[in-house]
HTML snippet that shows the backbone in 3Dmol.js (N, CA, C, O; Angstrom):
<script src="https://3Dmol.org/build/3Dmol-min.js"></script>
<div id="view" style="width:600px;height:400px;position:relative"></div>
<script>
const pdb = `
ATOM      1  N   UNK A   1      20.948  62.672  16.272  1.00  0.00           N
ATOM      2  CA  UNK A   1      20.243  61.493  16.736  1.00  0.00           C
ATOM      3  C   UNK A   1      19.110  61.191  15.749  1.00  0.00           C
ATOM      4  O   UNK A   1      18.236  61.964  15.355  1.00  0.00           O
ATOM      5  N   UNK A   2      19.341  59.678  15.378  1.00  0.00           N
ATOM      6  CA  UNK A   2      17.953  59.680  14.150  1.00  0.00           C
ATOM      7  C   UNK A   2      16.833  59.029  14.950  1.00  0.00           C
ATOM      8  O   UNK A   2      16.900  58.540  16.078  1.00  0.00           O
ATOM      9  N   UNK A   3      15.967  59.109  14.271  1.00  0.00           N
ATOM     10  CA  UNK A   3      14.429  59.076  15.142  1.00  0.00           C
ATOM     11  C   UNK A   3      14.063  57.510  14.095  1.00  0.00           C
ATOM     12  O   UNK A   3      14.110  57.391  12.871  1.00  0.00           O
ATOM     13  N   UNK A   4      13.688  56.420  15.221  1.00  0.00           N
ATOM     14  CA  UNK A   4      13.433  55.345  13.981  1.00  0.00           C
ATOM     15  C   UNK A   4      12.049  55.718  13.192  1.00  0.00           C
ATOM     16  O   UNK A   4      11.064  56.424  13.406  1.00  0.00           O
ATOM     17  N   UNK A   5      12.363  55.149  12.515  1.00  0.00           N
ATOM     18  CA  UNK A   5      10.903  54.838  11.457  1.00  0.00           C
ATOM     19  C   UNK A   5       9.449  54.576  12.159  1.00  0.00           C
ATOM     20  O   UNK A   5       9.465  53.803  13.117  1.00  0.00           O
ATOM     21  N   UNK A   6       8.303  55.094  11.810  1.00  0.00           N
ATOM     22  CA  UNK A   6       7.258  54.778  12.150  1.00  0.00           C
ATOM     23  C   UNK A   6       6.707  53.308  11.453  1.00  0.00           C
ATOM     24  O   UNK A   6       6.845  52.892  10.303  1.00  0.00           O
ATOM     25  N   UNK A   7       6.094  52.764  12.520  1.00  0.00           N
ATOM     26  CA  UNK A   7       5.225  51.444  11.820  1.00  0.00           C
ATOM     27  C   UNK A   7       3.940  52.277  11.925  1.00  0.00           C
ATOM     28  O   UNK A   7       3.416  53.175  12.584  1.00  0.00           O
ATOM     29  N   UNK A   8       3.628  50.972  10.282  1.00  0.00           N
ATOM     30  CA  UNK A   8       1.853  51.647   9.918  1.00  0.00           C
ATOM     31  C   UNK A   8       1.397  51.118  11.264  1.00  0.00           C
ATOM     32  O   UNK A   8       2.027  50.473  12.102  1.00  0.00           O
ATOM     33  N   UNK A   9      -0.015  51.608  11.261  1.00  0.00           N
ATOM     34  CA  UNK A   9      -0.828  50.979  12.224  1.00  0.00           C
ATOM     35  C   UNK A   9      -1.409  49.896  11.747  1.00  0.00           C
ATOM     36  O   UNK A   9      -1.497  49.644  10.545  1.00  0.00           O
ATOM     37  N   UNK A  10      -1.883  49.121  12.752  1.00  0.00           N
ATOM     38  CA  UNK A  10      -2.049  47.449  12.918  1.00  0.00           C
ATOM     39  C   UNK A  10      -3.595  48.195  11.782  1.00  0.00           C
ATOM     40  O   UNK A  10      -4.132  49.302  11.752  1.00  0.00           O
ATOM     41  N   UNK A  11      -3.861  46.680  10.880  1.00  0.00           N
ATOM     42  CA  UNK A  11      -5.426  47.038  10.348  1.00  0.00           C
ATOM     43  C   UNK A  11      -6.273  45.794  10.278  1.00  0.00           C
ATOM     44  O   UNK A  11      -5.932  44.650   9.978  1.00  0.00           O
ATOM     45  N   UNK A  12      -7.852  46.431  10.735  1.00  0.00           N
ATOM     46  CA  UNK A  12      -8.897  45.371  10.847  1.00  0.00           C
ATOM     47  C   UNK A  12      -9.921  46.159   9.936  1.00  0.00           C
ATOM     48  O   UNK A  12     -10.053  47.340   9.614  1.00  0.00           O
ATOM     49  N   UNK A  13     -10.771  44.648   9.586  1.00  0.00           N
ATOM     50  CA  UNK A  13     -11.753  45.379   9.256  1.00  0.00           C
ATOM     51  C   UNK A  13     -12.978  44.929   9.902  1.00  0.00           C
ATOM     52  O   UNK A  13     -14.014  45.015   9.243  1.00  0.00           O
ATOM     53  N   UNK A  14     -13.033  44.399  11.250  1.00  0.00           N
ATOM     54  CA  UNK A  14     -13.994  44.405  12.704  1.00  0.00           C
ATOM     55  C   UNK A  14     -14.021  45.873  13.203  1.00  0.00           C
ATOM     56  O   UNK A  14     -13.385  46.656  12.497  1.00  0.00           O
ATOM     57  N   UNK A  15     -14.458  46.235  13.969  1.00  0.00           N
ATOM     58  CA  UNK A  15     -14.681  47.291  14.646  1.00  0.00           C
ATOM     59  C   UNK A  15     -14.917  47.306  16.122  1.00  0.00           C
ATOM     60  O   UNK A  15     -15.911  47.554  16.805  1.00  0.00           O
ATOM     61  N   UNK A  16     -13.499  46.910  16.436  1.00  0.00           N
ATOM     62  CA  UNK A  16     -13.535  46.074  17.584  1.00  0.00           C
ATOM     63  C   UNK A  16     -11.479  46.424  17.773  1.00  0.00           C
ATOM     64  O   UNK A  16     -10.640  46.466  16.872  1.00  0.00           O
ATOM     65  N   UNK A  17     -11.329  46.574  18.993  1.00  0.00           N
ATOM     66  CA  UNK A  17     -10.010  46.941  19.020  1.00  0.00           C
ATOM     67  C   UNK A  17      -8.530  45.387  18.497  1.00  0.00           C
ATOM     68  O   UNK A  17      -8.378  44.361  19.160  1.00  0.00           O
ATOM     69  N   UNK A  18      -8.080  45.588  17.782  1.00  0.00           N
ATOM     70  CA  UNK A  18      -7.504  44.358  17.165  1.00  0.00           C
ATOM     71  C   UNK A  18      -6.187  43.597  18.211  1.00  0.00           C
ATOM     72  O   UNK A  18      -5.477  42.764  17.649  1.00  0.00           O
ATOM     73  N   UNK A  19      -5.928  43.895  19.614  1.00  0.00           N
ATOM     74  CA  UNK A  19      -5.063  44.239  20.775  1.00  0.00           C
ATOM     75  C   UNK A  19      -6.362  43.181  21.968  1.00  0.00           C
ATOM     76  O   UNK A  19      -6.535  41.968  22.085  1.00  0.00           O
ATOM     77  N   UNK A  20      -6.984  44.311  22.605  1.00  0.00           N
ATOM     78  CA  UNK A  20      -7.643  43.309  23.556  1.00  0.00           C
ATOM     79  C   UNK A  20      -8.822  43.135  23.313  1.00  0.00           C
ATOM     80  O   UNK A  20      -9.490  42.566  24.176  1.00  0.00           O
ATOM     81  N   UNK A  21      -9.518  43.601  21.961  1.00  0.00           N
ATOM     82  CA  UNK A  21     -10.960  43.016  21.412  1.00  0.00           C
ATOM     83  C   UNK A  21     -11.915  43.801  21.805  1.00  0.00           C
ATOM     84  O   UNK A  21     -13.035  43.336  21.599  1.00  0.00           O
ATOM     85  N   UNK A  22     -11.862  45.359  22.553  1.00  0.00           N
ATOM     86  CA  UNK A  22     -12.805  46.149  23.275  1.00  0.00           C
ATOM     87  C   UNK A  22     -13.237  46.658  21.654  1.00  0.00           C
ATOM     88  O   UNK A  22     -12.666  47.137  20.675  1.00  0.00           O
ATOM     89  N   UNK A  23     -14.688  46.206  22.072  1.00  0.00           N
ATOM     90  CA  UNK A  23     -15.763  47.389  21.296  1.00  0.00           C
ATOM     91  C   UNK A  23     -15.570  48.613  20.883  1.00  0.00           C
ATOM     92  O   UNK A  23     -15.499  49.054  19.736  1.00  0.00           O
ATOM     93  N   UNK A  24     -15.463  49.315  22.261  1.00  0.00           N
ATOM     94  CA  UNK A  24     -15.803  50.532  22.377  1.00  0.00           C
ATOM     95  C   UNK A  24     -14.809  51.690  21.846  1.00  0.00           C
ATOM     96  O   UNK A  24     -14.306  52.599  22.507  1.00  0.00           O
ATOM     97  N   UNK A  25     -14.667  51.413  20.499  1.00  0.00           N
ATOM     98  CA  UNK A  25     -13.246  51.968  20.184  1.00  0.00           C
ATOM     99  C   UNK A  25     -13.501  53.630  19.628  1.00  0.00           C
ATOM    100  O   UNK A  25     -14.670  53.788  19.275  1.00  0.00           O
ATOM    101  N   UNK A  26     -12.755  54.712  19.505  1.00  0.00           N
ATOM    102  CA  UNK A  26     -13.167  55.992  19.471  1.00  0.00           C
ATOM    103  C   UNK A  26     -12.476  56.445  18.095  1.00  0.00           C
ATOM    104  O   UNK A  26     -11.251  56.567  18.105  1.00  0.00           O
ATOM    105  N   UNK A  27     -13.059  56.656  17.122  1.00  0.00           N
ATOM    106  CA  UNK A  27     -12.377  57.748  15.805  1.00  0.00           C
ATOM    107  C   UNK A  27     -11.911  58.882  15.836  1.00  0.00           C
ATOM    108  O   UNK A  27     -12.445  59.916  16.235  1.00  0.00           O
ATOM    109  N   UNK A  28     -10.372  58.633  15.193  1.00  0.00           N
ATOM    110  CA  UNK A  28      -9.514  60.247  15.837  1.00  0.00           C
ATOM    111  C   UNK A  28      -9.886  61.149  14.702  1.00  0.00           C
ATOM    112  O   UNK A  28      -9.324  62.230  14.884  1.00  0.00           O
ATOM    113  N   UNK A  29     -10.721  61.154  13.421  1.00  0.00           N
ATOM    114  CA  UNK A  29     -10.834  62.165  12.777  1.00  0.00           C
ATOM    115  C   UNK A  29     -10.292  61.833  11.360  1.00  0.00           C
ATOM    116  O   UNK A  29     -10.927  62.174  10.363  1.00  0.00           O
ATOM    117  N   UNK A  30      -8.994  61.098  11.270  1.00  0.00           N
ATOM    118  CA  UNK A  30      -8.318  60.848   9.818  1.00  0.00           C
ATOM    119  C   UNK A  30      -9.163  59.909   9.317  1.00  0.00           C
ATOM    120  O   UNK A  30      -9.771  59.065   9.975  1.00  0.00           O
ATOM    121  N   UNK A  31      -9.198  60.113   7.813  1.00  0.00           N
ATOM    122  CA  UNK A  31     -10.409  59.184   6.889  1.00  0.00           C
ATOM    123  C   UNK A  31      -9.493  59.591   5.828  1.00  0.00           C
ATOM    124  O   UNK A  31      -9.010  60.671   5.487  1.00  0.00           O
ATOM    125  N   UNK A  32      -9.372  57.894   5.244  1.00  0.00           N
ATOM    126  CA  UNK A  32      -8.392  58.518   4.034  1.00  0.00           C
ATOM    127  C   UNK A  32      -9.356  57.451   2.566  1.00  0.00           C
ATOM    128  O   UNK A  32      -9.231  56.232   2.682  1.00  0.00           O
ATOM    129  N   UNK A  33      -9.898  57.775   1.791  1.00  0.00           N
ATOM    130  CA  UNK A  33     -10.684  57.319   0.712  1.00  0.00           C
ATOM    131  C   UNK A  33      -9.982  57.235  -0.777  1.00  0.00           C
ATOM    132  O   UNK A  33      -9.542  58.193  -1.413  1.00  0.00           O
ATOM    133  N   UNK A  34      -9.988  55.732  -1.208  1.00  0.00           N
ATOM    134  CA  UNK A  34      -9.483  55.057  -2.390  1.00  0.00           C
ATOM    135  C   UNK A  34     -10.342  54.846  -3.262  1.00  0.00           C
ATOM    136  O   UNK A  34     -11.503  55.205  -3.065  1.00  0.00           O
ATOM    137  N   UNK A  35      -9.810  53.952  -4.907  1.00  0.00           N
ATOM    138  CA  UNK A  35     -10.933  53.998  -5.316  1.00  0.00           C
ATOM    139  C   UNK A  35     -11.119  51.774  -4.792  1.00  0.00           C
ATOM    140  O   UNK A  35     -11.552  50.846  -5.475  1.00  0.00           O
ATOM    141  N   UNK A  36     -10.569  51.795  -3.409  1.00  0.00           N
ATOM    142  CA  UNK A  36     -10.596  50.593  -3.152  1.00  0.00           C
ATOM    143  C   UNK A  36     -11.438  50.498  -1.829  1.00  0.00           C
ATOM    144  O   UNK A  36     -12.322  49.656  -1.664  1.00  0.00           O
ATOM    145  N   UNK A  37     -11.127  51.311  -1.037  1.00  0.00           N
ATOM    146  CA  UNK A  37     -11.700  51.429  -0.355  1.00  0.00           C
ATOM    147  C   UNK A  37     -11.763  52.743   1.078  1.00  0.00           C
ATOM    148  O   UNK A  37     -11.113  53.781   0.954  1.00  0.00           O
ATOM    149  N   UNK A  38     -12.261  52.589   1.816  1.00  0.00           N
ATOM    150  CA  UNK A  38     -12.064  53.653   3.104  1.00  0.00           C
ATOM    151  C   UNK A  38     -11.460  53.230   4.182  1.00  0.00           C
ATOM    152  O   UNK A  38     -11.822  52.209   4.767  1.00  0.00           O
ATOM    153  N   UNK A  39     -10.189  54.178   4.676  1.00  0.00           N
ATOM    154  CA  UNK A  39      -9.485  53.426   5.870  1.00  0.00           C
ATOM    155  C   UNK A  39      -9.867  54.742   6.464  1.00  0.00           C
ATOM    156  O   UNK A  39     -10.004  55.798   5.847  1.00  0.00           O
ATOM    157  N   UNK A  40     -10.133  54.394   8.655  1.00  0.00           N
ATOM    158  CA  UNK A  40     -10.358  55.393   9.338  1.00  0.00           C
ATOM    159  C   UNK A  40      -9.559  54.951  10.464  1.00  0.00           C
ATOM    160  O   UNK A  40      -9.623  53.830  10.970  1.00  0.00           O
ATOM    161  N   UNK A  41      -8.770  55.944  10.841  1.00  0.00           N
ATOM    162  CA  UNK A  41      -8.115  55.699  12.189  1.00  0.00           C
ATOM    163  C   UNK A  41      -8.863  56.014  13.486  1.00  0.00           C
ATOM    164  O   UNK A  41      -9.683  56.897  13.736  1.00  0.00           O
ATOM    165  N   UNK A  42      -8.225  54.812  14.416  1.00  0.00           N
ATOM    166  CA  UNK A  42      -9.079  54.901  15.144  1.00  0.00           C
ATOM    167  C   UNK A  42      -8.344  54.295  16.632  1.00  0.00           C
ATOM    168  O   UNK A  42      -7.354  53.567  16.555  1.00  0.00           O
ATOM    169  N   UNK A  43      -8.900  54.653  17.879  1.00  0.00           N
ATOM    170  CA  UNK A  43      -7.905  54.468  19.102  1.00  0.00           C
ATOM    171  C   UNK A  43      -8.655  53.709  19.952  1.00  0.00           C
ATOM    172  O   UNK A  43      -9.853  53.906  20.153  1.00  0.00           O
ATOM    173  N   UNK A  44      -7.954  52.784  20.499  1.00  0.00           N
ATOM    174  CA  UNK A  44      -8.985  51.773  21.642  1.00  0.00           C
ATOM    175  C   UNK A  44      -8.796  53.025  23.389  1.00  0.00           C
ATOM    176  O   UNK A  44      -7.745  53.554  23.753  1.00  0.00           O
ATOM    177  N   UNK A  45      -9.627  53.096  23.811  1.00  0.00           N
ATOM    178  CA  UNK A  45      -9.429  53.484  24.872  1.00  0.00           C
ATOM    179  C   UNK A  45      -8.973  53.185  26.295  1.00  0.00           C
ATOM    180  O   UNK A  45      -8.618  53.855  27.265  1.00  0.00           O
ATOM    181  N   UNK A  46      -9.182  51.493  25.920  1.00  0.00           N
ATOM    182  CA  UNK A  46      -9.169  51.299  27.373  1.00  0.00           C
ATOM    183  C   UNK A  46      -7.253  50.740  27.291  1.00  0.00           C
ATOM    184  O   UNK A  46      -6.428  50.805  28.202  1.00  0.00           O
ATOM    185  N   UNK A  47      -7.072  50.259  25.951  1.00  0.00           N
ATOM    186  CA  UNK A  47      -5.368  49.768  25.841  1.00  0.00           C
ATOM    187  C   UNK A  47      -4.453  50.586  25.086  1.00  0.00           C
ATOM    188  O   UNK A  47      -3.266  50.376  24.834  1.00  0.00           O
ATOM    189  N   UNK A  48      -5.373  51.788  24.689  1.00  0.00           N
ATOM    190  CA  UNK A  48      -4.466  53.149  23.883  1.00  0.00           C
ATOM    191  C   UNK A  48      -3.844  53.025  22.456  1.00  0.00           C
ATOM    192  O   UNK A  48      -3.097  53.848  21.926  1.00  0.00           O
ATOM    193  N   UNK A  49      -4.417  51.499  21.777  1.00  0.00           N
ATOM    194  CA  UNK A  49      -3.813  51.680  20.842  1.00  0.00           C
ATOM    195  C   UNK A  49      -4.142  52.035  19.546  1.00  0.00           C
ATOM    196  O   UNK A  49      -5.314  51.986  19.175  1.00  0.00           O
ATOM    197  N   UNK A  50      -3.564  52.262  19.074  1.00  0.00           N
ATOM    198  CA  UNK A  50      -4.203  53.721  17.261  1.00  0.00           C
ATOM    199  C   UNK A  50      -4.270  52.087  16.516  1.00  0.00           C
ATOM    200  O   UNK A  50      -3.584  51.100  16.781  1.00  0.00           O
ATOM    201  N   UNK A  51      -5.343  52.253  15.529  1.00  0.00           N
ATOM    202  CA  UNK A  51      -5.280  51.264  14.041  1.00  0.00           C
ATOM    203  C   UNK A  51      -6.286  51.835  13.438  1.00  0.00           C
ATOM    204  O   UNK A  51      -7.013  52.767  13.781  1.00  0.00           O
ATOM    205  N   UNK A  52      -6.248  51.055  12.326  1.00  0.00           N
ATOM    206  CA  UNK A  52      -6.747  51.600  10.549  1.00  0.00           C
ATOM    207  C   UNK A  52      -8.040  50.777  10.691  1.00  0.00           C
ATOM    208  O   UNK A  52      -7.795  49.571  10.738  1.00  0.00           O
ATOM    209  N   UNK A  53      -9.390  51.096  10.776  1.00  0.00           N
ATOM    210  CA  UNK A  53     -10.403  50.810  10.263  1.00  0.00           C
ATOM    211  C   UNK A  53     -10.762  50.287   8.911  1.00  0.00           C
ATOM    212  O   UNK A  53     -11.440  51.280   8.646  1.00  0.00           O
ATOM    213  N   UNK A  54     -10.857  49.664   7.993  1.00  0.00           N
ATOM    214  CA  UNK A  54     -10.883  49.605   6.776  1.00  0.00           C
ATOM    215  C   UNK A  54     -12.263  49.146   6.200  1.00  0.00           C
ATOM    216  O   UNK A  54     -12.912  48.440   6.972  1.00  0.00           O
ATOM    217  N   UNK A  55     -12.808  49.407   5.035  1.00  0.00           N
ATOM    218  CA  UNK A  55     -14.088  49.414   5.013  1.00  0.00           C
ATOM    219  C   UNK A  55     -14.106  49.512   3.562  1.00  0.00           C
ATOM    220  O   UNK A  55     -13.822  50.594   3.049  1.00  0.00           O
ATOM    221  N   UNK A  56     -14.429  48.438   2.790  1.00  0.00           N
ATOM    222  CA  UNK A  56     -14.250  47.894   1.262  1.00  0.00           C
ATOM    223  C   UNK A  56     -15.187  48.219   0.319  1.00  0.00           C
ATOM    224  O   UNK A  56     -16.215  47.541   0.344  1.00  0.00           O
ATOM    225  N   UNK A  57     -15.064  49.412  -0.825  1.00  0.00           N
ATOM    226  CA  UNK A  57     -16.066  50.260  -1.548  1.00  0.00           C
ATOM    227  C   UNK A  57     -16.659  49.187  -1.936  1.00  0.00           C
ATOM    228  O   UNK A  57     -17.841  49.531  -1.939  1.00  0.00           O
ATOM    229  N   UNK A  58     -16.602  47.760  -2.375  1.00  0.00           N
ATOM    230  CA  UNK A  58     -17.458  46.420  -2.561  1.00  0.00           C
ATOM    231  C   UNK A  58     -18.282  46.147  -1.783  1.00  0.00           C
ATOM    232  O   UNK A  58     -19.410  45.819  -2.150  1.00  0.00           O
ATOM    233  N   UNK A  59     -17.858  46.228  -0.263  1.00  0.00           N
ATOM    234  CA  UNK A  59     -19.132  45.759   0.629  1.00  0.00           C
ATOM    235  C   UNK A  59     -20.102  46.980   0.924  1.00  0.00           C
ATOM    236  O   UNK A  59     -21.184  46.804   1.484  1.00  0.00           O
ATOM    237  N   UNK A  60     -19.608  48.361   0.473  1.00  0.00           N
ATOM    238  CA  UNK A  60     -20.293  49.172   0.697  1.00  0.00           C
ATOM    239  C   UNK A  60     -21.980  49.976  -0.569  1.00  0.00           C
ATOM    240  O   UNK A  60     -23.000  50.664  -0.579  1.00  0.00           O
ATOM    241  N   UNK A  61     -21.047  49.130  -1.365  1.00  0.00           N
ATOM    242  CA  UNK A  61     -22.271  49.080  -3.188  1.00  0.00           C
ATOM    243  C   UNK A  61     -23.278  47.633  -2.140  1.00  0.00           C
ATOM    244  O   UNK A  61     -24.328  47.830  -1.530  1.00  0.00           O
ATOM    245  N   UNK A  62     -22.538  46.319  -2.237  1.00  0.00           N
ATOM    246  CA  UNK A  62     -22.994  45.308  -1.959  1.00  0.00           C
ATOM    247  C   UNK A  62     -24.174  45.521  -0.923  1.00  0.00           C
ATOM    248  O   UNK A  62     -25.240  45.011  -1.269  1.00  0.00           O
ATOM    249  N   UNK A  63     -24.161  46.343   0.571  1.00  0.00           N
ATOM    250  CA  UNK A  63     -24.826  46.527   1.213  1.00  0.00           C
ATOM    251  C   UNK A  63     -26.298  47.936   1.094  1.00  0.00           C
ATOM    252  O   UNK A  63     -27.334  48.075   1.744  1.00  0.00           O
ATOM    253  N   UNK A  64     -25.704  48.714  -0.016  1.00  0.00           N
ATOM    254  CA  UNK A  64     -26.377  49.670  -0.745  1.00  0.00           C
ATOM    255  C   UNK A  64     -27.020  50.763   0.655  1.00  0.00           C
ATOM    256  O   UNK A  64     -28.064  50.724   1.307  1.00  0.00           O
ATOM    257  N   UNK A  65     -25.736  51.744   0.685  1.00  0.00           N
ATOM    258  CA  UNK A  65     -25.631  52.377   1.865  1.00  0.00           C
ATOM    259  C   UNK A  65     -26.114  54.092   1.547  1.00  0.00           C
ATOM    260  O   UNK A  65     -25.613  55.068   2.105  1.00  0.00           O
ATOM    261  N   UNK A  66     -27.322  54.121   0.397  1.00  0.00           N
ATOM    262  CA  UNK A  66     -27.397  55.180  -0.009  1.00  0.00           C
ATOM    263  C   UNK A  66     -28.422  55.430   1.355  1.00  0.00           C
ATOM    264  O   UNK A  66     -28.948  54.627   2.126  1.00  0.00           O
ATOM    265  N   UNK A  67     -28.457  57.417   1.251  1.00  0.00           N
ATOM    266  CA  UNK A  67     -29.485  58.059   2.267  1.00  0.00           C
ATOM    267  C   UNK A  67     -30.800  56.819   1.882  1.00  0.00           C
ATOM    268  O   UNK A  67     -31.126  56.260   0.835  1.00  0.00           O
ATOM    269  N   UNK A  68     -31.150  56.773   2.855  1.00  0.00           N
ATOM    270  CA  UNK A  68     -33.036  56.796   2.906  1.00  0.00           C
ATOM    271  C   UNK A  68     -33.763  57.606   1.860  1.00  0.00           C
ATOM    272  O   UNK A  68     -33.491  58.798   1.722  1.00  0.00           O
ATOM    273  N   UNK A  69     -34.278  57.269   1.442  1.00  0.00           N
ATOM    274  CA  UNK A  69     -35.417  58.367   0.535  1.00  0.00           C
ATOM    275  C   UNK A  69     -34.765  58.650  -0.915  1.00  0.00           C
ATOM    276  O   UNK A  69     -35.366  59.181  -1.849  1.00  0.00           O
ATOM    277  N   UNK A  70     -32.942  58.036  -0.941  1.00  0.00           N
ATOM    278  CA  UNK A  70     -32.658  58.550  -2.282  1.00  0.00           C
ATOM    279  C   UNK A  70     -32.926  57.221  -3.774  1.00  0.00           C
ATOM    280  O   UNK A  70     -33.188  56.019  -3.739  1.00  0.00           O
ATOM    281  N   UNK A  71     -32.683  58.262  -5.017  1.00  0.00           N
ATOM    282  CA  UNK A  71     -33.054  57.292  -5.885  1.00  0.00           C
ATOM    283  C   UNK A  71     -32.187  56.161  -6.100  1.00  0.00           C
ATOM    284  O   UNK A  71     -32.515  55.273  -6.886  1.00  0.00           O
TER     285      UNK A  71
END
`;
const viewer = $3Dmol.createViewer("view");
viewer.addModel(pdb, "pdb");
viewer.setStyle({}, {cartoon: {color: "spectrum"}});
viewer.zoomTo();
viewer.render();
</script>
C-alpha cells in the first residue's frame, strides 16, 4: 500500500494562522535558516493546522534586530 505524498505546509509571512486568522498561534520547534531567509513551523491551536512562518533576512538587516547594547 503506497502512502501519498506529503504537501508542504501552507506559508505566511503574518503571524497569524493563514486558515481562520487566530493570532494565537504556537511554534513546534523546527527553524530552518537560508541565506534568504528564516522559515518556522508553526500550529494554530484552535483549527490544528501546521504552516511555515517565514521571515526575510532583508526585513530583518532593514529593521536592525541586533541585542540591545551591541555594536
Amino acid at each position: 500500500m503506497d502512502t501519498p505524498p506529503l504537501l508542504p505546509l501552507p506559508e505566511t509571512r503574518d503571524r497569524r494562522c493563514p486558515y481562520c486568522g487566530n493570532r494565537a498561534v504556537v511554534g513546534l520547534g523546527h527553524v530552518t535558516a537560508s541565506a534568504t531567509g528564516i522559515r518556522c513551523d508553526y500550529r494554530c491551536p484552535s483549527c490544528s493546522t501546521e504552516f511555515v512562518l517565514l521571515f526575510s533576512m532583508r526585513l530583518m538587516i532593514e529593521t536592525d534586530w541586533s541585542a540591545p547594547g551591541s555594536p
